[in-house]
N, C-alpha and C positions, 0 to 999 in steps of 0.2 A: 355323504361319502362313506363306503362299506372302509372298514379297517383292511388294512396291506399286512400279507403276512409276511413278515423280512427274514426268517428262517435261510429261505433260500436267497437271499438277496444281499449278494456283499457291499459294503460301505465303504468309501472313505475320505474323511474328512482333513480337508486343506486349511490349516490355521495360519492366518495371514498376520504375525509376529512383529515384521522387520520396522515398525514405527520409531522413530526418536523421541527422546522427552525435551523434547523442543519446548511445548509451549509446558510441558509440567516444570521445566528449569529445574531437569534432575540430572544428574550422570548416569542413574540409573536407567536401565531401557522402560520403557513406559510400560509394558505390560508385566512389569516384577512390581508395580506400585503394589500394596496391598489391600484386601478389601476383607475383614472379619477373621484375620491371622494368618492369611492365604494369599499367594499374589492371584494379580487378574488371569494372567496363562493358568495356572492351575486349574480356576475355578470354571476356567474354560476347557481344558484336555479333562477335568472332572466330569462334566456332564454330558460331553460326546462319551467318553466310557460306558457313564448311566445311560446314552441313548442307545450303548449296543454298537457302536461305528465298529470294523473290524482293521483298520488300520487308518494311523493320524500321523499327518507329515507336517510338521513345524515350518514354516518361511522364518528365515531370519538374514538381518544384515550380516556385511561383514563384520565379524571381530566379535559379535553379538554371545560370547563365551559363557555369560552368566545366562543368557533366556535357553542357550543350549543345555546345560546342567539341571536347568530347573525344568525344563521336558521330558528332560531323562528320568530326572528324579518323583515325577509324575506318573508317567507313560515310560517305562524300562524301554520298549522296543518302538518309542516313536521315531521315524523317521528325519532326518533332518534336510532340509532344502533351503540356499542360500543365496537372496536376491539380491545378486553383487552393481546393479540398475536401478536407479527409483524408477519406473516409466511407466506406474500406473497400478490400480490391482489386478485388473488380466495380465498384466505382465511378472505380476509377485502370483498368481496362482498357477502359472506355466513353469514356473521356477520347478514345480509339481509334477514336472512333463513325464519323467521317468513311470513314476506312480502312479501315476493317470493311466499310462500306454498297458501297466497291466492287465487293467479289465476291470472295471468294478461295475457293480449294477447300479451304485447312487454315488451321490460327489456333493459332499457337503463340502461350501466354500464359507468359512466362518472366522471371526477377528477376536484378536488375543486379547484388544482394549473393549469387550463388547462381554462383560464378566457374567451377565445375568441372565444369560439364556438359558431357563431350565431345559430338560432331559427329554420330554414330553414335548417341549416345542421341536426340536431337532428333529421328532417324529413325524409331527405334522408335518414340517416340510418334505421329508421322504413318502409320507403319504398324498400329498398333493401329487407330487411328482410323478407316482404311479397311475396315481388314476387320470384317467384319460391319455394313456402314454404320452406325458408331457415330456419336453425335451429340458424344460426348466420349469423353475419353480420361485418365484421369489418372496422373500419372508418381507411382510408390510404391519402395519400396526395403526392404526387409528386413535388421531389426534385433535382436541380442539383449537390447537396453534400450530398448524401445518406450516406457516411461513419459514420459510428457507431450507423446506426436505422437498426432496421429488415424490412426485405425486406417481400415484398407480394409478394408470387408466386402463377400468376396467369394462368389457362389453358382453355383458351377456354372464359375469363370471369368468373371463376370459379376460386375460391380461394382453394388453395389446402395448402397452407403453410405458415405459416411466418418462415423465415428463419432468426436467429440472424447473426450480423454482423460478428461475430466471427465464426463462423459455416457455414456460405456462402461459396462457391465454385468459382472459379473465373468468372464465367456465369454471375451466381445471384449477383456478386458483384456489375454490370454493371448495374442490375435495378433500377431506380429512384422511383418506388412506393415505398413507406415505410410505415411500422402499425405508424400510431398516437396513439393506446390504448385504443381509444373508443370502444366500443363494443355496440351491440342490440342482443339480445336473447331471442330465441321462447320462450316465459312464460311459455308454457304446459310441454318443455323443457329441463328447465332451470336448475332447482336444480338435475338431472336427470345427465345433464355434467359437471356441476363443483362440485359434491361427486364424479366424476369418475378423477378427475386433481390431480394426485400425486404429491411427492415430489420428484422424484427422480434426485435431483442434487449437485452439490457441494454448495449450501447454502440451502439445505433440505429445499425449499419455494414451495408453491401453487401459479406457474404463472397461473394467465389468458388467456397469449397467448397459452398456453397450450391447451384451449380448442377447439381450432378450428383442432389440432389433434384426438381429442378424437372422435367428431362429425365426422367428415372425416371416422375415424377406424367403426363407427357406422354406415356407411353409407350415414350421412345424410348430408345436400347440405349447404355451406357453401359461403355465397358471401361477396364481397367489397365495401363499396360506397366511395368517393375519395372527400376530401375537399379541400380548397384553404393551401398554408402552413401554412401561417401567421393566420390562424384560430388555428392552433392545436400546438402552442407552447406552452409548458410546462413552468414553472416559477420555478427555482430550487434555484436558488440565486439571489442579487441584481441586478449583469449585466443583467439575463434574465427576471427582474423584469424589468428594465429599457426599454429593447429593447420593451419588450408587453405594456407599456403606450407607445411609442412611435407609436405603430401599431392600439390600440385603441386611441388616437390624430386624427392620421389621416383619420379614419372615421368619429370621431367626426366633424371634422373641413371639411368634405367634405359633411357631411351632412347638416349642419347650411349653406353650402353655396345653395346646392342646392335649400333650402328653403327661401334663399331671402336674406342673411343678404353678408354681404363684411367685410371680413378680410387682411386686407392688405397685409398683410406678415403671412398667415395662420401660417407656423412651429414656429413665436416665439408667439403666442396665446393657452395658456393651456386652456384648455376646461375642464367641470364636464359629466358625464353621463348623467344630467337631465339639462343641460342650456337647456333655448330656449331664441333664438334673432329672435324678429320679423321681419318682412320685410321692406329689406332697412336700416335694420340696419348697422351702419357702427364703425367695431372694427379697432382700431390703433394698431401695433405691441408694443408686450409686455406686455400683459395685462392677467392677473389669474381670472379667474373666479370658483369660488368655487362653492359645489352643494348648490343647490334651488336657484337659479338665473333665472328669468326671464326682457326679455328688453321687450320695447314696439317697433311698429313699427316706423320707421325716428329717433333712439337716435344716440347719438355719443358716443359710449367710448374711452375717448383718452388714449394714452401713460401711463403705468407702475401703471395704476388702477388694483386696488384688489375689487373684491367681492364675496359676500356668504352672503349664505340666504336672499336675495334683491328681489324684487321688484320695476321693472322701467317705468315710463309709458312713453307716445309716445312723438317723438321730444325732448327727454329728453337730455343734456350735463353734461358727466360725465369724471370731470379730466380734464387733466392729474397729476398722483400721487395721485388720489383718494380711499378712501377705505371707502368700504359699506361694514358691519358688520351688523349677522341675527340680522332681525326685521326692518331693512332698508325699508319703502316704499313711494316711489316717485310716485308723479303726472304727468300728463305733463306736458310737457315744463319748467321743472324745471334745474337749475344750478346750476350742482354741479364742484367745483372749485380746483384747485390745493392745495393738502394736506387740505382736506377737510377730517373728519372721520361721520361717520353718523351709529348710533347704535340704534336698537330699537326705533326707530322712523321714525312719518310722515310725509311726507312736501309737503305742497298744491299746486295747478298749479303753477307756472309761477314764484316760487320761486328762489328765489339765496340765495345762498353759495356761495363763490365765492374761496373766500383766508384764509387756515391755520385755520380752526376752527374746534371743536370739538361738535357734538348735540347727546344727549345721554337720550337717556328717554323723549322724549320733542314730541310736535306735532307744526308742525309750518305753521301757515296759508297760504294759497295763494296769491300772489303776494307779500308776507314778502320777505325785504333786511337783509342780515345776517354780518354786517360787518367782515373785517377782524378782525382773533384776538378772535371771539368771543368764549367763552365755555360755556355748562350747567353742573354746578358742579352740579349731581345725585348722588354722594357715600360718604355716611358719614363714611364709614367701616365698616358696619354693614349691610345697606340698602339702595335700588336704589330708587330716587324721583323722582316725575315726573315736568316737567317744561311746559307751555302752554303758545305758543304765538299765538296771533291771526293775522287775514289776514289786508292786505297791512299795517304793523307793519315795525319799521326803527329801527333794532338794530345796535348802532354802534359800529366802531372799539373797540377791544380789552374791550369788555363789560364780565364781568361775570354774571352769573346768579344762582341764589344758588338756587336748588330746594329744598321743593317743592313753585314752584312761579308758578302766572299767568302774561301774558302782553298784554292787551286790543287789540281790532283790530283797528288799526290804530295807537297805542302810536307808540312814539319815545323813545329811550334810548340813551343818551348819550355816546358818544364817552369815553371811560376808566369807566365806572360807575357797581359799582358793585351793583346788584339786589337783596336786599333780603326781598321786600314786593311786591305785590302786585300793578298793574299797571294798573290802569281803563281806557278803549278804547280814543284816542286822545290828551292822556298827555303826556306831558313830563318829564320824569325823568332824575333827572343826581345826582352823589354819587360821587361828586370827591368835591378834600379840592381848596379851591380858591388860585389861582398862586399868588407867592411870589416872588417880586423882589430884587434886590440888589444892584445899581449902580455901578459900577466899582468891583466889587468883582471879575470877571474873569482877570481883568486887572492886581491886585494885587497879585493876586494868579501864574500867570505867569512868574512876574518877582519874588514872594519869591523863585519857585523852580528853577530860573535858576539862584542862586546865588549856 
């Protein structure tokens, strides 16, 4: 099949939204569940984008206020269309009717809980479509456990049927193509065969598979285009929520490799949609990374680190047991250390963190030592302060620092001193009461209680 040039050929793609999370046993609508720090709508109005669509119309129930928001905040100018009727999917893609009557050249019909359709297949299907001026096109996928999907029946290359599992003969039962659901439809078309898709069955519904009967009775030419499986799974509950981030993982973690970074033991490495680990980077097993995370090239992250929304620059060490919280941005060559938390803040090259501390609202110079122990108290219960340390600055162990403080570049702080003035570059501060001795007092104290 020659490639379709789509330059001149407008798109638009119908995402069919309106599901309940009925059998997910969520309040949430089914398709904000999320899959790699993203919900499933997005990752669906993501790759009609990456396919080039030129306008996407959301179905959604009533009241459906949060999938509305979350379209917008994907797709600024997607459309919205509301299927105030359960009575089927030709009846949720007519909801579309407006949009349709425009004119488009293609009519991608595609679902909000169906998260893993790359960009490329969206294609295929518009390229079917084209050639041989089909009137449809429908997206199928081959399977070794076809029981209970309808079956594509094909003649010649030529779709002539989808045959329900139920309704199969014992032939068709044997074929391994099966509908996925997806659909493409001739725009000039369109509204033209789903006014002509009746009801006529025992739950009185407007299937869509339907249409590819109706086009057939009309004459007109009807073909397949075939995806990979694990592209076109459906997410109907939590198990098949699970199994599709398990499917989106492992391209995730197959594509940061091919890009230079080492994962040691990829499957216990959860990945975001939008990491990027630059080259050479090298991730230790068990480690989360949440979205807006970027590494730099040559870091470490070790063992059972968390982050999200970070920022890391090159040769950086992070962990193990580390957690970067948004607003986290690191330099290079900086260390960050075992139960180390780092929130909304900066820390300059060649810094350490090392052990057990907490920096929260602070900026902390380059080559500054952070003792063990240390924290920047920022919340009064009200409001977050900011704390400023400057470069090659020595805080030591178990130091507090009450914001809002400054600490000069170069002072030192005392090992247990709690901070709450101001520390001019190369002083030293310390905030602790002078040691008090006792002579024999443990000796005493020994023999009173083992009488």
């Amino acid at each position: 099949m020659p490639p379709v040039d789509f330059r001149d050929r407008k798109c638009l793609a119908i995402v069919l939204a309106a599901g309940e999370s009925s059998r997910m046993r969520s309040a949430r609508p089914k398709v904000l569940h999320n899959l790699a720090g993203r919900s499933m709508l997005a990752h669906v109005l993501t790759s009609l984008k990456d396919a080039g669509t030129d306008q996407i119309v959301v179905v959604v129930g009533p009241q459906h206020d949060a999938a509305v928001a979350e379209a917008k905040a994907v797709i600024c100018d997607a459309e919205i269309a509301i299927q105030s009727e359960r009575l089927g999917t030709a009846h949720a893609v007519l909801a579309a009717r407006k949009a349709i009557a425009r004119g488009y050249d293609d009519l991608l019909v595609v679902f909000g809980d169906t998260p893993l359709v790359r960009p490329e297949t969206f294609t295929k299907m518009r390229e079917a479509l084209a050639a041989g001026e089909n009137a449809v096109a429908v997206l199928g996928f081959e399977t070794k456990q076809p029981a209970g999907y309808g079956r594509l029946i094909l003649e010649n290359g030529v779709l002539t049927a989808i045959r329900e599992d139920r309704d199969a003969a014992e032939a068709e039962r044997n074929i391994g193509i099966c509908n996925a659901g997806l659909m493409a439809l001739d725009g000039s078309r369109a509204l033209m065969l789903l006014e002509a898709i009746g009801n006529a069955n025992n739950q009185r519904e407007f299937y869509l598979t339907d249409i590819v009967a109706v086009a057939r009775s009309r004459g007109l030419n009807v073909a397949a285009a075939i995806a990979a499986e694990d592209e076109v799974l459906g997410v109907n509950d939590r198990a098949q929520l699970a199994a599709a981030e398990a499917i989106l993982q492992k391209r995730l973690r197959a594509k940061v490799m091919r890009e230079g970074a080492t994962l040691i033991d990829p499957s216990s490495v959860t990945l975001s949609f939008d990491t990027v680990l630059g080259r050479d980077v090298i991730v230790e097993p068990h480690v989360v990374f949440g979205p807006g995370v970027k590494i730099g090239s040559g870091s470490l992250v070790r063992s059972f680190s968390h982050l999200e929304g970070a920022a890391v620059g090159e040769n950086t060490v992070i962990g193990p047991f580390a957690r970067l919280r948004p607003g986290a941005a690191l330099s290079q060559d900086v260390h960050i250390g075992n139960f180390v938390e780092i929130k909304a803040s900066e820390v300059g090259a060649g810094a350490k963190i090392n052990h057990l501390s907490y920096i929260g609202n602070a900026s902390v110079g380059a080559k500054t030592n952070i003792g063990a122990g240390t924290i920047t108290c920022n919340y009064n219960g009200f409001a977050k302060f900011s704390t400023m340390i400057g470069a090659h600055a020595f805080i030591g162990s178990h130091s507090t620092l009450i914001a809002p403080v400054a600490v000069g570049d170069g002072a030192y702080v005392g090992a247990g001193t709690v901070v709450t003035k101001d520390i001019p570059p190369d002083a030293l501060a310390l905030g602790r009461r002078d040691q008090i001795e006792k002579p024999g007092w443990a000796k005493a104290f020994r023999e009173k209680n083992r009488k």
